[in-house]
N, C-alpha and C positions, 0 to 999 in steps of 0.2 A: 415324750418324743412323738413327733408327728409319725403315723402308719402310714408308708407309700399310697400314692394317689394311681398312679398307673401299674400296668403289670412292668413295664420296661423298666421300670426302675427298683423292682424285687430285686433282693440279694443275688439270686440264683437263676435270676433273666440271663438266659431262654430256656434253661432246663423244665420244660414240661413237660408235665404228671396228669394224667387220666386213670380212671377206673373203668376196669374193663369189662367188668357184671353188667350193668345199666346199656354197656354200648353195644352187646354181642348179638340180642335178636334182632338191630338193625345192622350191622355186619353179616348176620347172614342172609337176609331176606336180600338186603340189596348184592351181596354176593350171589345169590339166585339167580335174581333179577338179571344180570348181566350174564349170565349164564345162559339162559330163556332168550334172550335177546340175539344173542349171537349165533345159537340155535335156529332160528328163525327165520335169521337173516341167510342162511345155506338153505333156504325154501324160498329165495324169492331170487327173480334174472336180476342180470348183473346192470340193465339199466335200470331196473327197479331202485338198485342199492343204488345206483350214483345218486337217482334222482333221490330220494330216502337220504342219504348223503348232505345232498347240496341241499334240503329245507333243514333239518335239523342245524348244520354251520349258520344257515340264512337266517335261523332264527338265536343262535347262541349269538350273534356278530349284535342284532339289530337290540334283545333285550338287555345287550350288557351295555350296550351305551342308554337305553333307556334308562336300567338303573341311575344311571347319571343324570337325569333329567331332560338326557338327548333325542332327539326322534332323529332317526336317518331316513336318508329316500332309500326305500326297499327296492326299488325295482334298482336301481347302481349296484346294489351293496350284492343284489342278486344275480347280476350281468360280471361284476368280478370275479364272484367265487365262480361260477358256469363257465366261462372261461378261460380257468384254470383245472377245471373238472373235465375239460373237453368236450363241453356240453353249448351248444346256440342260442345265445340271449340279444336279441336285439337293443335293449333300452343301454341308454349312454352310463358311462364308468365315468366317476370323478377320481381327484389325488385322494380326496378322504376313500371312498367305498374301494381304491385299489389297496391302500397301506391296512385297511380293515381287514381283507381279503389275505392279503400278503400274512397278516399275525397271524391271523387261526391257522391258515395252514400250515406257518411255518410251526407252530406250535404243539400241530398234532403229527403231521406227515413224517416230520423232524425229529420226533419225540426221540430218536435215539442221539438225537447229537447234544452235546452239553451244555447246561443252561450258566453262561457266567456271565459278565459284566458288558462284555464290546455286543452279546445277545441282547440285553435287555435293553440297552442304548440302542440299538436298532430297532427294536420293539418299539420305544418311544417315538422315536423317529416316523414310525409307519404311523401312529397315532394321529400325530402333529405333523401333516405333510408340510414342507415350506412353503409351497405354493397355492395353498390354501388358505387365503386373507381372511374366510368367517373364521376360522378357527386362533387366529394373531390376536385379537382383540383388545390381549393383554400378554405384556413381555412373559413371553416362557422359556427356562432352558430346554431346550430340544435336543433330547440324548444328551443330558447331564443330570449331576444330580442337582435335588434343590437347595435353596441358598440358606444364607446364614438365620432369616427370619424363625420366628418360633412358627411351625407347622397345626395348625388349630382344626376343627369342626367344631362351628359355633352356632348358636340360633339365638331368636330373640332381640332384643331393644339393646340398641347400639352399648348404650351406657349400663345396662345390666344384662351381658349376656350369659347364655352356658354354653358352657364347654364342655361339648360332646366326647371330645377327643382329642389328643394333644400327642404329635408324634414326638420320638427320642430326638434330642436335640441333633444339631448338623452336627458339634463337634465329634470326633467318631465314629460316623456313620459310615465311613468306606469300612472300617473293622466291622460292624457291625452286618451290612450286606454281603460283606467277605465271607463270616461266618455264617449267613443264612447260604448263600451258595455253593460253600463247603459242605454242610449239612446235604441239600439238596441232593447229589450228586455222589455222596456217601451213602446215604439213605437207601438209595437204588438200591443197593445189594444187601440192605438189611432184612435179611430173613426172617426176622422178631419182626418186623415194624409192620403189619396191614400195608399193602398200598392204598385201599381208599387211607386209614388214619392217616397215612404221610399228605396223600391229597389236603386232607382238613387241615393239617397241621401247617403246610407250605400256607395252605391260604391266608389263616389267621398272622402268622408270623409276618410272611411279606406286608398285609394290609395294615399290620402295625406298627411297621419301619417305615412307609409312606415316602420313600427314597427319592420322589421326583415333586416338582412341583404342580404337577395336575398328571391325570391319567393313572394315578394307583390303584383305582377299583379295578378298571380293565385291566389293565395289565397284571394284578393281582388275577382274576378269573380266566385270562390266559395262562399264565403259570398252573391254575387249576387243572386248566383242561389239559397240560402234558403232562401233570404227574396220573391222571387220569389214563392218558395216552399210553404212559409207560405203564403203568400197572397191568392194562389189559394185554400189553402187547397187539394193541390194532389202532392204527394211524386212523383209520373214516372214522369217522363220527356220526352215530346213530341218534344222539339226545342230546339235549341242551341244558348244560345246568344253569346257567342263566337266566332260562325262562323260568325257573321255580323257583328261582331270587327274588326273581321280579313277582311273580305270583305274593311273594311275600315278604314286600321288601320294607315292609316297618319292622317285619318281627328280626328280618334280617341287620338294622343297625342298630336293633333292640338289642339283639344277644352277642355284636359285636363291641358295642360300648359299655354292657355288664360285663363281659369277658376282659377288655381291653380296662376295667377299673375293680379288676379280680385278683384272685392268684394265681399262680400256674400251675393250677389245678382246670383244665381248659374241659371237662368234660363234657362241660353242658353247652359250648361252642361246639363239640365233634357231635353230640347227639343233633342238636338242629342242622347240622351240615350232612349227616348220614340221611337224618330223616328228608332233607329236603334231595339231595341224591336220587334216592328213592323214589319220589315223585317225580322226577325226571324221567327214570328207568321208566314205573311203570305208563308213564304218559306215551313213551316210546314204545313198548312193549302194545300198548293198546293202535297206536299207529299202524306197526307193523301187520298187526293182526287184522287190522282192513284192507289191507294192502293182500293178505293171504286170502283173507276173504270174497274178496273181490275179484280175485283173478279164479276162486272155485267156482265162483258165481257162473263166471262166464264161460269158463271151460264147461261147464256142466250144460251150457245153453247156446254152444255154440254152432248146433245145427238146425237155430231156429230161425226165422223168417220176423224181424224186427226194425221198424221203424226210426228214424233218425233221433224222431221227438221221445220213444219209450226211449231210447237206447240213451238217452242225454237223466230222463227223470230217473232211471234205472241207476246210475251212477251216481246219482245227487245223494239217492237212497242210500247205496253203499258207501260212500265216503263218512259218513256220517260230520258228528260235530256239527259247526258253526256250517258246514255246506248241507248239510241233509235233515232228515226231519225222523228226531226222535222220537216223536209219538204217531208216526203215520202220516201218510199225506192224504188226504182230500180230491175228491174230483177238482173242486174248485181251485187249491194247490196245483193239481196237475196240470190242470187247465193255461193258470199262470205260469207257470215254469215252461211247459213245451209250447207255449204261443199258440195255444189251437182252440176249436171252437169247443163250446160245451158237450155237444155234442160228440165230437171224436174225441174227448177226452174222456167221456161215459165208455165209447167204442174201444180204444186203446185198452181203460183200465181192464174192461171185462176182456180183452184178447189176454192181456198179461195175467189173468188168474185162470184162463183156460189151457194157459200155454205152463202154467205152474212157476212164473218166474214171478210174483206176489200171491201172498195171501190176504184174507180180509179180514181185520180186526171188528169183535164184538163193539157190537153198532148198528145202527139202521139208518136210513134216511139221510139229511144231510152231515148227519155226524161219522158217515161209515167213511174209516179211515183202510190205509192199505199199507202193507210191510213187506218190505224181502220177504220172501220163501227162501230163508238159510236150510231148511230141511232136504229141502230138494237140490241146493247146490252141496251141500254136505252127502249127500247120496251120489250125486255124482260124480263126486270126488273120491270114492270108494271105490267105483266101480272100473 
């Protein structure tokens, strides 16, 4: 007798089973993590969070269609959520970046209202605007489910391909998402259950019933982010889990297609979904913490007498990341970045180490690089 090929077709689909030794030091770390973050976030003003806010959604919204292979225009997708944030974005809104805009929020701000079927068919709906002709290309039901075809993820040469993945047939299928949205919604008030686990677990389930005919990933990783929502009890969104899908999004349909031709023993799906969790937090938690820093920086320096050009190189420094320069900037850097001559860029740097808002990194000559003085904004921060 043939051993099942998929998990959906186990005896005891959907009753899954995990071990809870292996899972616990990432349940607590990332239980920390969220803890630290929210902490953190009661130290910073309340435009800080919107805007903290509105980049984290901007960036959950933009990398969960990338997953999909999608690029959106960021600046739409960003003029949607802003305002609805109550915040001023000049660049143009399309039907896509508005029903984008419309999910996440409805998904997290909503988080207390009930997730059932006329929801999720609106969900789709936002996905697939009607009026958006790039996205028609190919007949879809739009807020329905999908049709009678077998459901596949396939690669490979037409006539010998694989299959990655193969959803539970149509016949069924409203029993079937019946009972995932029963569960859902029961779950809430299981006291046994982790919320992050219930998070892992909605993910895996919905992405494996595949209930529509395009848009499951996302809309599975919006489901993500309200059981996320309900767990914490806080509607803003500080981090993206999204973006740590996409950070590692082979390994991500790696452990969903060994899991999806497993048993319901789902452990090792919760362990890469906590641990990538985790990298979300602390990606955010490191955000936030320039965002604190940056404002000690300043407060600490704000009776000093500084130029337009330090005050722009100054910032570049504190933001760090992909805008600032982790191993020190250079005359020659500086020089580039405030558009000034060689000259007033030697001038500036030495005001700004006499003024104690950089120090000079071991060096000489043209290698002598320069850093925040976090000591001295740290000091003044105390005081």
């Amino acid at each position: 007798m043939n051993e099942p090929l998929w998990i959906w077709q186990q005896t005891d689909w959907p009753h899954f089973s995990w071990q809870a030794k292996p899972l616990a030091p990432l349940l607590r770390a990332c239980t920390q993590a969220q803890g630290r973050l929210l902490g953190m976030l009661g130290a910073v003003g309340s435009d800080t969070e919107v805007q903290s806010s509105l980049d984290a959604m901007l960036q959950n919204i933009v990398t969960s269609s990338a997953i999909e292979g999608e690029q959106l225009n960021v600046c739409s997708v960003r003029s949607s959520l802003a305002r609805r944030l109550g915040l001023s974005e000049e660049a143009r809104t399309t039907a896509r970046s508005e029903g984008l805009a419309e999910l996440l929020l409805d998904a997290t701000r909503a988080h207390q209202q009930p997730l059932d079927l006329q929801r999720l068919h609106k969900w789709h709906g936002w996905l697939f605007p009607s009026d958006d002709d790039n996205l028609l290309a190919r007949p879809l039901r739009i807020g329905a489910l999908r049709g009678e075809e077998v459901m596949q993820v396939v690669s490979g040469r037409i006539d010998r391909p694989t299959v990655h993945f193969e959803a539970p047939p149509r016949a069924g299928l409203e029993e079937q998402l019946a009972n995932f949205l029963a569960w859902f919604e029961r779950s809430l008030g299981d006291d046994s259950l982790d919320p992050l686990l219930r998070a892992g677990i909605a993910h895996f389930w919905f992405v494996t019933l595949h209930p529509f005919d395009d848009g499951n990933g996302r809309l599975t990783r919006a489901i993500t982010d309200l059981a996320l929502a309900q767990g914490e009890q806080q509607s803003i969104r500080f981090y993206a889990m999204s973006a740590s899908i996409l950070d590692d999004r082979a390994g991500y349909y790696r452990i969903l297609e060994t899991s999806q031709k497993g048993t319901l023993d789902i452990t090792a799906w919760l362990h890469w979904f906590l641990g990538t969790l985790l990298k979300s937090l602390e990606q955010a938690l490191a955000r936030i913490d320039r965002v604190l820093a940056k404002a000690r920086f300043w407060q600490a320096h704000r009776g000093q007498a500084l130029s337009a050009e330090q005050i722009k190189v100054l910032n570049r420094l504190l933001d760090g990341n992909e805008r600032g320069f982790e191993e020190g900037i250079s005359a020659a850097q500086y020089q580039a970045v405030a558009k000034v001559s060689k000259a007033t860029a030697t001038r500036h740097l030495s005001d700004l180490l006499e003024k104690g808002c950089l120090m000079r990194l071991p060096g000489s000559g043209r290698s002598t690089r320069y850093q925040i003085n976090c000591g001295a904004a740290n000091l003044g921060a105390d005081t």
